[in-house]
N, C-alpha and C positions, 0 to 999 in steps of 0.2 A: 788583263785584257788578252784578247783573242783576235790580233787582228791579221788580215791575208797582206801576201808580200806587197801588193798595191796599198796598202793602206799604210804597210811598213814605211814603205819609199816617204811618203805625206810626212807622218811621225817623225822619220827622221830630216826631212828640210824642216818642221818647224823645229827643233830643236837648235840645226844650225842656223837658223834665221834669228833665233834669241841670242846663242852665243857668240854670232857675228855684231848685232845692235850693241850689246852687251859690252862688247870691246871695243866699239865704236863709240859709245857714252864715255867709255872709262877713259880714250885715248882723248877729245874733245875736252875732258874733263879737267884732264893732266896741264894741256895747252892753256887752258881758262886761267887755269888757277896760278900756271905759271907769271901770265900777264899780269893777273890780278899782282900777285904779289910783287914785281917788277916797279906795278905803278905807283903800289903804297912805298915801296923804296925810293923812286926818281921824283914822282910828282908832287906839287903841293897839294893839301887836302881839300881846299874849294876847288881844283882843279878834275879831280880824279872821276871818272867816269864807268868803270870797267864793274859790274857787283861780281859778289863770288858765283864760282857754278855751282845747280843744282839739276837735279833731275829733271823736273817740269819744263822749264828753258833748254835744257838740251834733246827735251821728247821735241817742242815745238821748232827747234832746229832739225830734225833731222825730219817732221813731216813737211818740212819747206822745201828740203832737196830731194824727195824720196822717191817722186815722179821722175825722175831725171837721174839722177846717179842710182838709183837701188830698186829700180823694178819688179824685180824680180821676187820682192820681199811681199807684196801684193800678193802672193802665190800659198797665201797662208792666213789662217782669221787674224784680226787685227788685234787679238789679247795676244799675241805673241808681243806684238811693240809693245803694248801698254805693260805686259807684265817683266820686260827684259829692263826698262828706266823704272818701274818700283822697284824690282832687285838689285841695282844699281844705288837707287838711292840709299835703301835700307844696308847696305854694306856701308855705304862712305859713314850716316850714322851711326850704325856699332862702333865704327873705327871712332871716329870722334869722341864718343859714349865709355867708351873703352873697355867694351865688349865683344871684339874680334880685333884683326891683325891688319895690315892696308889691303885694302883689295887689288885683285891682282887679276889678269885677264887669264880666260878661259879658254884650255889648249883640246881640242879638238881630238877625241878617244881617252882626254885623262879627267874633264870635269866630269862632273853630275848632268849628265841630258834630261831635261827636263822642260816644260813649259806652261804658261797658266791659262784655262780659261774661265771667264765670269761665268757667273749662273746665270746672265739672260742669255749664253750661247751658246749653248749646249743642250739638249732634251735628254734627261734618262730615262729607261723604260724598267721593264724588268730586268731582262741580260741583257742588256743596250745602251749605246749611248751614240747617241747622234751629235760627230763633231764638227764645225759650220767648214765650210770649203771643201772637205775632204772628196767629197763626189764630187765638184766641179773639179778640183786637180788629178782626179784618176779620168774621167773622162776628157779634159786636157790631152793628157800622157795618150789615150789611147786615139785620139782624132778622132772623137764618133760626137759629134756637135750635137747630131738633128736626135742625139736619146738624152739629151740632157736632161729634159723635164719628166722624164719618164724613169731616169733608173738614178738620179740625184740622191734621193731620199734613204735609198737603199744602202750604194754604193758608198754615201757615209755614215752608215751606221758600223758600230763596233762590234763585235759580241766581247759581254763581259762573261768570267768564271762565275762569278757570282751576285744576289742582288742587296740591291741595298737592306739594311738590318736594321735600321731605326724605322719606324713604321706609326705613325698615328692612330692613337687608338678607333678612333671612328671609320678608320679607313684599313683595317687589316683583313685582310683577304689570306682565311682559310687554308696553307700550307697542307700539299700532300704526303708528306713526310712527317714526321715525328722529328727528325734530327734538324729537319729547317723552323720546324716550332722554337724547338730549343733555341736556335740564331736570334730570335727578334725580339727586339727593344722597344717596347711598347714606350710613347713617348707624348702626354700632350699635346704638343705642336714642334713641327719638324720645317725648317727655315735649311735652304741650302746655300752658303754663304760662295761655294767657289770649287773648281777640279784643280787639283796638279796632275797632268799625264809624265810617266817619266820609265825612264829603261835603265834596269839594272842588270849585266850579263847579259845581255840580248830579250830579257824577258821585260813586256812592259805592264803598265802599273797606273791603276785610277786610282789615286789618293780624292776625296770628296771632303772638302771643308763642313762642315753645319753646324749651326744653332739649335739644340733641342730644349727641352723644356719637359720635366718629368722628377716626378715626387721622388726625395732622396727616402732610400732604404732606414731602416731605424740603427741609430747608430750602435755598435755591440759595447761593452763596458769593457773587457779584458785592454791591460795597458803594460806594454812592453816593450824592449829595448831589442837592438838589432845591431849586431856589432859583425859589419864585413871585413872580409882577408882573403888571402891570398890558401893557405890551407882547405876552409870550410870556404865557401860564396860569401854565406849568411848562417849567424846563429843568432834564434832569437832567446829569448830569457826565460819560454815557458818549456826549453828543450827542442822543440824543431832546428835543423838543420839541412841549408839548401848545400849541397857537396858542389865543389868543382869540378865541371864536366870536365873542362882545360882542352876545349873544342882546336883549339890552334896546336897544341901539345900533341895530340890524338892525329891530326893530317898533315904535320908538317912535311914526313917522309914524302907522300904523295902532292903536297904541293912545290915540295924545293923541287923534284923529277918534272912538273906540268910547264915551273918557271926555267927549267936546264931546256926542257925540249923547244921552248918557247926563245930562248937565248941565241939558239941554234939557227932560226929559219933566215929568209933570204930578207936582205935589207937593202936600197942601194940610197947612196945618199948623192946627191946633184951636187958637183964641186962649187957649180958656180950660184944659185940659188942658196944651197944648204940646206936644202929642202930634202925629208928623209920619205924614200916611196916603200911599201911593206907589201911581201908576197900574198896570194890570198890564203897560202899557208899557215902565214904568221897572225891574218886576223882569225882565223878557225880556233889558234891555239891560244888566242888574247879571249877569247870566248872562255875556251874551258878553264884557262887561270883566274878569269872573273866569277863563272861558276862554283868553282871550287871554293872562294872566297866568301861568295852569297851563301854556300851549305855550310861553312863554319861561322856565319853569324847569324843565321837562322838555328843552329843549334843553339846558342847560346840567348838566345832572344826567346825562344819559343822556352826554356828552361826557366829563365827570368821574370818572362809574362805568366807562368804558373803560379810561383812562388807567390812574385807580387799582389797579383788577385785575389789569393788566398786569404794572405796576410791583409787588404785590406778590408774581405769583405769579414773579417771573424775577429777583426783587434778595433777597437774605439781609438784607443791613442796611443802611436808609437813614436821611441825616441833613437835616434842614430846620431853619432858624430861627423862634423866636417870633414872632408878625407883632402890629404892635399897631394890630391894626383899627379900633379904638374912633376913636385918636387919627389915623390916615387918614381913616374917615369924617366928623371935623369940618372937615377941608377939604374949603369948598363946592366948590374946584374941580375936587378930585378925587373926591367922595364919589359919584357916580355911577358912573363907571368901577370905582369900589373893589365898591361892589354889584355891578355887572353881572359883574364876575371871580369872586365867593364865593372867595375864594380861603381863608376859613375854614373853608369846607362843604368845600375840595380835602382843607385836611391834616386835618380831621376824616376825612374816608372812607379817605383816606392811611393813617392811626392806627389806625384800626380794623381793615382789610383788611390790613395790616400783622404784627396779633398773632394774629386768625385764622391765618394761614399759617403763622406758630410762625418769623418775624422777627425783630429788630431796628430799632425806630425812636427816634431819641434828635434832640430837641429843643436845639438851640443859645439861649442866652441872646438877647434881642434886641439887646443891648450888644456881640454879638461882629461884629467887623469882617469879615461875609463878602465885601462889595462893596467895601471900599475895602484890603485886602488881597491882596498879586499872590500868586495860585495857584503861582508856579514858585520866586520866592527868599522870599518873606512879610514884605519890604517894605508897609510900612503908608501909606495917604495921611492928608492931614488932611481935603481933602472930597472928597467925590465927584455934584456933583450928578449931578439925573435927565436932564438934555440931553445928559449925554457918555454915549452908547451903546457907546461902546469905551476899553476901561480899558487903559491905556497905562504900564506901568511903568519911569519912570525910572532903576532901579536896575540892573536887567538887560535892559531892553528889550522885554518881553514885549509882544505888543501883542493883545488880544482882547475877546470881548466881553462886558462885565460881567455881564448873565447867567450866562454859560459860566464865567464867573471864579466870582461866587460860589459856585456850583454845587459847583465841586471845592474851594473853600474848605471846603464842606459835607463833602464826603465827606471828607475829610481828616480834619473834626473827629471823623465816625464812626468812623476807623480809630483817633484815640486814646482814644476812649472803648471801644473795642473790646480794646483793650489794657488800657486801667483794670480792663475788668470779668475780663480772662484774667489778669489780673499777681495 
């Protein structure tokens, strides 16, 4: 997105208009739930009155007192409430579900800014998106009433970088370029489900939810195995090999100097509040440290989105193993290396681009011996550590390199599950 500093100003109160409701669910929530459990402690059970919190019930609390204590929150489309209590609820669920960790409130310059709108409120065009309120709040700001109906339309429109890439075939309209032919995804029928607007490093961002519908590719027959680490990204078993950029390794110098100069600027903190107020200094230089950050995981993203694509659109079915991240990142000694690979974010994209293309991806147990397992007779070792680069089997003499070993360890396993699911 492309939007002027008035439009900025908009973007960023709805942001904190969600992350304010946001921890005002969370803080209602906390109190609820305290009672709740309070009363299943003291009261008898045909007595108790109190149900548990939930999202729904605490949206219709807070549009009770909204006119009165939070006016101000009116000052922005109303999918900012609606989508601050689904975010809300969908957290307490994970947690429950135990699929995330307790939800925790949302500190102002440190979450994810962000906020949702429906598809009935929003118009997109070609480079445009028209977001609801936006022109009445810049013509607010600027006290010019009597051009409201006259410059509304305009004044909330956005300009985007670029346009939408899914396109129905009956309705595609002729590209004057050759390299925007290439962009578009001819699609059946294209259904837009939802926008998230959000800012990353000061740059902001139209993520667009949708439903398409479009005939899968024929699926390719080659079936291989993909064994990640920390040396190679990825090796798969036909020989391809995706290298470590090691994007964090390569800037650290220039990001530890961006976060020392950033450590430096002026801070003052209110004895009595505890409230900490920052220079405009220190936000300039919280800029270029978030910067610096979004160019080292656009390296590593824009490398991983190659690979992956490749590999789904030329392999029918591929096999990788569990990896147990968690318990690599509690070794300090490798816990940097292990981030700077994402080699979770690889087989995520893997997975995904995977079943798009109307694949095969099957997941090996972490317990299965693909590296210490010889590829040729299936001779087993008892260790293998990380310094022996080349797996040498005593049974048959195989002699290669563990990468490449597990790799077809992998594919091997796909070919019997490939059989499992034909038998």
């Amino acid at each position: 997105m492309n939007p002027t500093p008035e439009q900025v100003a908009y973007l960023k109160r709805a942001c904190g208009t969600r992350r304010f409701i946001y921890n005002w669910g969370r803080e209602q929530w906390e109190k609820q739930y305290q009672a709740y459990t309070l009363e299943q402690k003291t009261v008898p059970e045909g007595q108790r009155v109190l149900p548990l919190p939930n999202a729904l019930a605490l949206k219709k609390q807070f549009h009770a007192i909204r006119a009165e204590a939070y006016p101000w929150t009116y000052e922005v489309t109303k999918c900012v409430v609606e989508g601050a209590f689904d975010d809300l609820g969908k957290a307490y669920s994970n947690f429950f579900a135990g699929r995330a960790a307790y939800p925790r409130y949302k500190q102002k310059g440190k979450s994810h800014e962000s906020f949702y709108l429906s598809n009935d409120k929003f118009t997109l065009g070609s480079h445009w998106i028209a977001i609801p309120g936006l022109g009445r709040f810049i013509l607010d700001q600027r006290k010019q009433e009597k051009e409201r109906g006259k410059l509304r339309r305009k004044l909330g429109t956005v300009n985007l970088a670029e346009k939408l890439r899914f396109v129905e075939t009956g309705k595609v309209t002729p590209p004057t370029k050759k390299r925007n032919k290439r962009k578009q995804v001819l699609c059946e029928s294209v259904k837009i489900l939802g926008a998230t607007v959000s800012c990353e490093a000061g740059h902001w961002y139209l993520s667009i939810q949708m439903e398409i519908k479009k005939p899968l590719p024929p699926t390719p027959v080659p079936v291989v195995g993909v064994d990640v680490g920390l040396k190679q990204a990825a090796v798969v078993s036909d020989g391809r090999v995706l290298e470590n950029q090691k994007p964090l390794a390569r800037h650290l110098n220039k990001l530890g100097k961006l976060q020392r100069h950033l450590s430096r600027k002026q801070k003052t903190k209110d004895p009595h509040t505890g409230k900490t107020t920052f220079s405009e200094n220190d936000q300039k230089q919280r800029v270029k440290v978030a910067r610096k950050h979004q160019q080292i995981a656009n390296i590593r993203r824009d490398v991983q989105h190659k690979f992956t694509t490749e590999l789904a659109r030329t392999c029918g079915t591929i096999g990788v193993e569990d990896l147990n991240i968690l318990g690599m990142m509690a070794n300090r000694k490798l816990s940097r290396a292990v981030a700077d690979a994402a080699m979770g974010q690889l087989l995520q994209l893997l997975k995904t681009k995977v079943a798009a293309s109307g694949g095969n991806f099957f997941i090996a147990s972490r317990w299965f011996p693909s590296t210490k397992r010889c590829s040729k007779c299936g001779q087993i070792k008892k260790r293998m550590p990380l310094k022996h680069r080349t797996y040498q089997c005593l049974a048959c003499g195989l002699v290669i390199d563990r990468d490449l070993n597990a790799s077809l360890n992998l594919a091997q396993f796909a070919h019997d599950m490939l059989r499992r699911l034909s038998a």
